[in-house]
Backbone as JSON, one array per atom type, in Angstrom:
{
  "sequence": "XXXXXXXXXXXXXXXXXXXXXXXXXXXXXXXXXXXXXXXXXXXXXXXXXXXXXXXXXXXXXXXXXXXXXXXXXXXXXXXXXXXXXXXXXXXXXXXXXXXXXXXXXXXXXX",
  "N": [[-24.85, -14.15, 12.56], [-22.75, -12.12, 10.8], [-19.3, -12.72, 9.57], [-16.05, -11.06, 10.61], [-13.84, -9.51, 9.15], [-10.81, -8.76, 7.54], [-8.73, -7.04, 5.72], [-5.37, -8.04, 3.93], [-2.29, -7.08, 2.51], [0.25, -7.45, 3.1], [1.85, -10.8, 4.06], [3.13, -11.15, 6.45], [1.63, -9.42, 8.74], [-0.9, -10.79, 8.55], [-0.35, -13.45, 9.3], [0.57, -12.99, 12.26], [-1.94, -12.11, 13.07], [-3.52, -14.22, 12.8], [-1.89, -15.73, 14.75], [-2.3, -14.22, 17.2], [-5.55, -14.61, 17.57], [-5.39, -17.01, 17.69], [-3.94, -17.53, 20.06], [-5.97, -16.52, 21.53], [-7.88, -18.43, 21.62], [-9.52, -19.15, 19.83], [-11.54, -21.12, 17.64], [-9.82, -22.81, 14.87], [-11.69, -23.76, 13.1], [-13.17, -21.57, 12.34], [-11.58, -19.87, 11.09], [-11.06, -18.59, 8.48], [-8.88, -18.16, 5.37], [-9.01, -15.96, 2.73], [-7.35, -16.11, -0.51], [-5.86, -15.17, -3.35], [-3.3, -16.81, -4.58], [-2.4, -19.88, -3.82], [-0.38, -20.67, -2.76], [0.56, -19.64, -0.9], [-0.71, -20.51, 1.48], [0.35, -22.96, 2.3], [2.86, -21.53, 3.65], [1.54, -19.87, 5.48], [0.56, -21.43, 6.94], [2.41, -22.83, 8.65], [4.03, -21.11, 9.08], [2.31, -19.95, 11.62], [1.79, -22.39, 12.52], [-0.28, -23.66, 13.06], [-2.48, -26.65, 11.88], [-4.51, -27.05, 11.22], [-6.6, -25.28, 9.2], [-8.64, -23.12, 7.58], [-9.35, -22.77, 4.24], [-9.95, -21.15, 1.22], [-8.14, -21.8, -1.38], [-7.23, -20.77, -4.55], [-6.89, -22.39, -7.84], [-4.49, -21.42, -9.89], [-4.4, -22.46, -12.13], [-7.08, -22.21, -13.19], [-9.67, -20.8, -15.36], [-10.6, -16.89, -15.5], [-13.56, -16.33, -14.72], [-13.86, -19.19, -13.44], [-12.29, -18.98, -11.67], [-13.4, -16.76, -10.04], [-16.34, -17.38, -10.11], [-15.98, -19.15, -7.72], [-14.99, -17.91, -5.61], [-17.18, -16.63, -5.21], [-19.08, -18.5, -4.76], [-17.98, -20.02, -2.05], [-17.88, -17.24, -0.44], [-20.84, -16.98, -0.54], [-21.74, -18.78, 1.37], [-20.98, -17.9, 3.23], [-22.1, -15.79, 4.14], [-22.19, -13.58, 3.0], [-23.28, -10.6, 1.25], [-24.32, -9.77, -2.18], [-23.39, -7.57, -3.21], [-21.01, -7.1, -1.58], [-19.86, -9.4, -2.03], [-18.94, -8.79, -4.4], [-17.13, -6.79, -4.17], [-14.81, -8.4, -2.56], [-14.26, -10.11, -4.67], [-13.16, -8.19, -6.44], [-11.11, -7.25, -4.87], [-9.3, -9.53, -4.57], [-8.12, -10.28, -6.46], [-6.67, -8.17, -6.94], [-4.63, -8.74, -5.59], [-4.82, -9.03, -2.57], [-5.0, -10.18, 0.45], [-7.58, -11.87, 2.43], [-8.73, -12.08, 5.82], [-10.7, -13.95, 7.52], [-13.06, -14.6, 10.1], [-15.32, -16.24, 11.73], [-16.03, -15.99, 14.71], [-17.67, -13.85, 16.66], [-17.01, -12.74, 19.43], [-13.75, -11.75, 18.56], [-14.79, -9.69, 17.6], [-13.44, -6.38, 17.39], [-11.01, -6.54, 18.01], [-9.61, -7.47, 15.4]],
  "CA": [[-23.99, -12.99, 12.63], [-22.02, -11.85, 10.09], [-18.46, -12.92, 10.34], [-15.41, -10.49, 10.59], [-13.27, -9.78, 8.05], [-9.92, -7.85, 7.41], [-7.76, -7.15, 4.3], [-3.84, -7.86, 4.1], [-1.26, -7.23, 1.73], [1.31, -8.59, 3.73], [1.49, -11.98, 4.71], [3.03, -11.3, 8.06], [0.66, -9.02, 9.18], [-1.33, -12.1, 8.27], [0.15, -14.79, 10.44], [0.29, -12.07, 13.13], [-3.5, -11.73, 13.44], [-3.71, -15.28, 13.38], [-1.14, -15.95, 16.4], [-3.38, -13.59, 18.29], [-6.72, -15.26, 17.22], [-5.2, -18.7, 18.37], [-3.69, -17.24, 21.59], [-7.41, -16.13, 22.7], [-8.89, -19.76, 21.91], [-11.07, -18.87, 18.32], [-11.37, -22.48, 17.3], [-9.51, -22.6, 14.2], [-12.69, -23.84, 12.01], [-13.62, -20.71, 12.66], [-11.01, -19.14, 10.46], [-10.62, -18.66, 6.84], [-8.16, -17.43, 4.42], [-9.22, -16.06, 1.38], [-6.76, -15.69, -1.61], [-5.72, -15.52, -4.97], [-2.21, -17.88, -4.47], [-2.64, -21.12, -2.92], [1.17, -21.22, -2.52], [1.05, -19.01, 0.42], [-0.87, -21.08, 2.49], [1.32, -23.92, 3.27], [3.93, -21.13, 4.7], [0.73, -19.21, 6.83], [0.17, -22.94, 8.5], [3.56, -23.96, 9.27], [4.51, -20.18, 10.3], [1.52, -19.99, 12.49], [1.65, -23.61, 13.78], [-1.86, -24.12, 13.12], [-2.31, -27.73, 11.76], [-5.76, -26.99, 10.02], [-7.1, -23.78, 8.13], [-10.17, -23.97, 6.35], [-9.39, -21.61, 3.3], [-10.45, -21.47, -0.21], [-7.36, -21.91, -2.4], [-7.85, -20.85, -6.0], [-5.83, -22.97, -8.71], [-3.95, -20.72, -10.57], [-4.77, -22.7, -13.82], [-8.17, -22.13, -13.62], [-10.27, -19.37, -16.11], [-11.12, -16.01, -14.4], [-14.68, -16.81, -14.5], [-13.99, -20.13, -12.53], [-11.96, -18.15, -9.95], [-14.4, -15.44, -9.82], [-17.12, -18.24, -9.81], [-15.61, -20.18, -7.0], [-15.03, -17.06, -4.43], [-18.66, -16.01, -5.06], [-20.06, -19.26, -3.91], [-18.02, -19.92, -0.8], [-18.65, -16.37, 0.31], [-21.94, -16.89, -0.39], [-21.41, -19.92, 1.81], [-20.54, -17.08, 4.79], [-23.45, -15.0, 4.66], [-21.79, -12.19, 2.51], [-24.44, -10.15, -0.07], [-23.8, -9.77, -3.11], [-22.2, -6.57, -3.35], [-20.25, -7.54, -0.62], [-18.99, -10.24, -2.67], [-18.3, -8.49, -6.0], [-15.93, -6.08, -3.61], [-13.88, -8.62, -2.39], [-13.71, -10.46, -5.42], [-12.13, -7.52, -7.28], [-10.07, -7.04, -4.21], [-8.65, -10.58, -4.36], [-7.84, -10.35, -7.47], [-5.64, -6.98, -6.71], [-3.63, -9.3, -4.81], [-5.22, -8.55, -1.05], [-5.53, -11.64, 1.15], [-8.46, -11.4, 3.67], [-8.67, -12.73, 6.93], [-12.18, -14.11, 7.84], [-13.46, -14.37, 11.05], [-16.9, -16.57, 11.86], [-16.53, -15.89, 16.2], [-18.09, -12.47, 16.99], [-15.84, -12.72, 20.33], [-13.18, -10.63, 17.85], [-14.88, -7.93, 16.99], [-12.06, -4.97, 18.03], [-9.37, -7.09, 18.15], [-9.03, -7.27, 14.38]],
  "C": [[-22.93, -13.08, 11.54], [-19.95, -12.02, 9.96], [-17.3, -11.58, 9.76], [-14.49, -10.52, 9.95], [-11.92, -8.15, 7.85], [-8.61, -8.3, 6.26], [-6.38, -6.73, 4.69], [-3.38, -7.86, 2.73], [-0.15, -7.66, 2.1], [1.46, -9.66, 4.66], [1.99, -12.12, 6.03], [2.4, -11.18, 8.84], [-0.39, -10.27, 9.5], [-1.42, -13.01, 9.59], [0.07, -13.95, 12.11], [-1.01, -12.12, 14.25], [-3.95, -13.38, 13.49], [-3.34, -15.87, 14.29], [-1.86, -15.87, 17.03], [-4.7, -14.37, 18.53], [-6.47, -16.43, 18.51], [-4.83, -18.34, 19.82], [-5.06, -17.12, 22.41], [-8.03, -17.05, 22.62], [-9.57, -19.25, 20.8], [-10.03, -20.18, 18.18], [-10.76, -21.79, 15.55], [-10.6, -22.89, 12.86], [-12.92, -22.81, 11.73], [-12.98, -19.45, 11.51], [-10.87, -19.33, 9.53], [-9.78, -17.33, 6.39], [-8.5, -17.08, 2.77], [-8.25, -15.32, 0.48], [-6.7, -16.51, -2.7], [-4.74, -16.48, -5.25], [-2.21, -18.29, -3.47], [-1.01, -21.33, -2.46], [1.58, -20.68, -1.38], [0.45, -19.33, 1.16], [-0.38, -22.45, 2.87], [2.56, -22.86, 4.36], [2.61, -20.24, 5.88], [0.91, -20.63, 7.77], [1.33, -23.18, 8.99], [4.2, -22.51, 9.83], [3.83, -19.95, 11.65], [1.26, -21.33, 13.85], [0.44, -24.08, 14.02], [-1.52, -25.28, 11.9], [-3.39, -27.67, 10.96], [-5.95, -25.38, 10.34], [-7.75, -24.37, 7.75], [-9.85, -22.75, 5.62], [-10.02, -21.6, 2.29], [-9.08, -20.93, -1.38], [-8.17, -21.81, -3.91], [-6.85, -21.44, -7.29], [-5.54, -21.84, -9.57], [-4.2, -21.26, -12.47], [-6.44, -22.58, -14.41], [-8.47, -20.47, -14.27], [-10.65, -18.06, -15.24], [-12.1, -16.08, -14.08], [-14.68, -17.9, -13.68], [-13.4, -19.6, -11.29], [-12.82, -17.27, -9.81], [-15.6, -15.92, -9.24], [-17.39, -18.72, -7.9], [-15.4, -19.22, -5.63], [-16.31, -16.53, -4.35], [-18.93, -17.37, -4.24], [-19.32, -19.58, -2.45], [-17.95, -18.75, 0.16], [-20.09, -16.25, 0.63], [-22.14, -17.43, 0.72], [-21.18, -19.23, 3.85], [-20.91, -16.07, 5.13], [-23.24, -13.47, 4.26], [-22.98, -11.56, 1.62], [-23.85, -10.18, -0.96], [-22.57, -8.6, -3.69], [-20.69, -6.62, -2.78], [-18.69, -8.66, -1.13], [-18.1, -9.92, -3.72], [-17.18, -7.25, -5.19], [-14.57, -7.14, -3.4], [-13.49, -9.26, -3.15], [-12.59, -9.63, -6.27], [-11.03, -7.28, -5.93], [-8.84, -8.2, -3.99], [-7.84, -10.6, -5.8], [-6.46, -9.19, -8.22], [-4.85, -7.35, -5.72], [-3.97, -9.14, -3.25], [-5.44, -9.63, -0.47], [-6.44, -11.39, 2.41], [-8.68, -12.62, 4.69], [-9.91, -13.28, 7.43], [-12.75, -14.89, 8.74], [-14.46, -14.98, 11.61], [-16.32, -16.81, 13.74], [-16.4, -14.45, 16.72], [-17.13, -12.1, 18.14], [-14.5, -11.6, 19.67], [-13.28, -9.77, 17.94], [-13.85, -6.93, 17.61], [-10.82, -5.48, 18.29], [-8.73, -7.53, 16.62], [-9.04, -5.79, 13.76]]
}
């Protein structure tokens, strides 16, 4: 199953939807963060109080091709298509941080 997925521009919203998550029991493996600055996930974990995240930080010193690279394969990694992928890459890249979801249990509550 495909996992669930929702786009933020603001990082409260953010932490928000993760509170909730954790309040209903979604194991936190379960959750990923995907963005473009790695600098805003030390404040999601320590606002949220979650102790592990599995995200995919992208170094800011790397080429656009290696960030571009590097979000293709661990989406690939989460059962996205390809199109699928080349959306949220340009969307990550327009600053959008997405929320991503692998326990169907969600669905309608994001």
């Amino acid at each position: 199953m495909k996992p669930v997925i929702k786009a933020y521009v603001n990082v409260d919203e953010l932490e928000v939807d993760i509170k909730t998550l954790k309040d209903q029991g979604v194991n936190v493996q379960n959750i990923y963060v995907l963005l473009k600055n790695s600098e805003y996930i030390s404040n999601i974990i320590n606002n949220t109080h979650i102790t592990s995240i599995s995200y995919y930080p992208i170094d800011s010193n790397d080429t656009f091709e290696n960030k571009s690279q590097h979000i293709k394969e661990n989406l690939k990694t989460l059962d996205f298509s390809e199109s699928e992928i080349d959306s949220y890459k340009e969307s990550v890249f327009d600053n959008k941080i997405f929320l991503i979801v692998k326990d169907f249990r969600i669905k309608g509550v994001l």
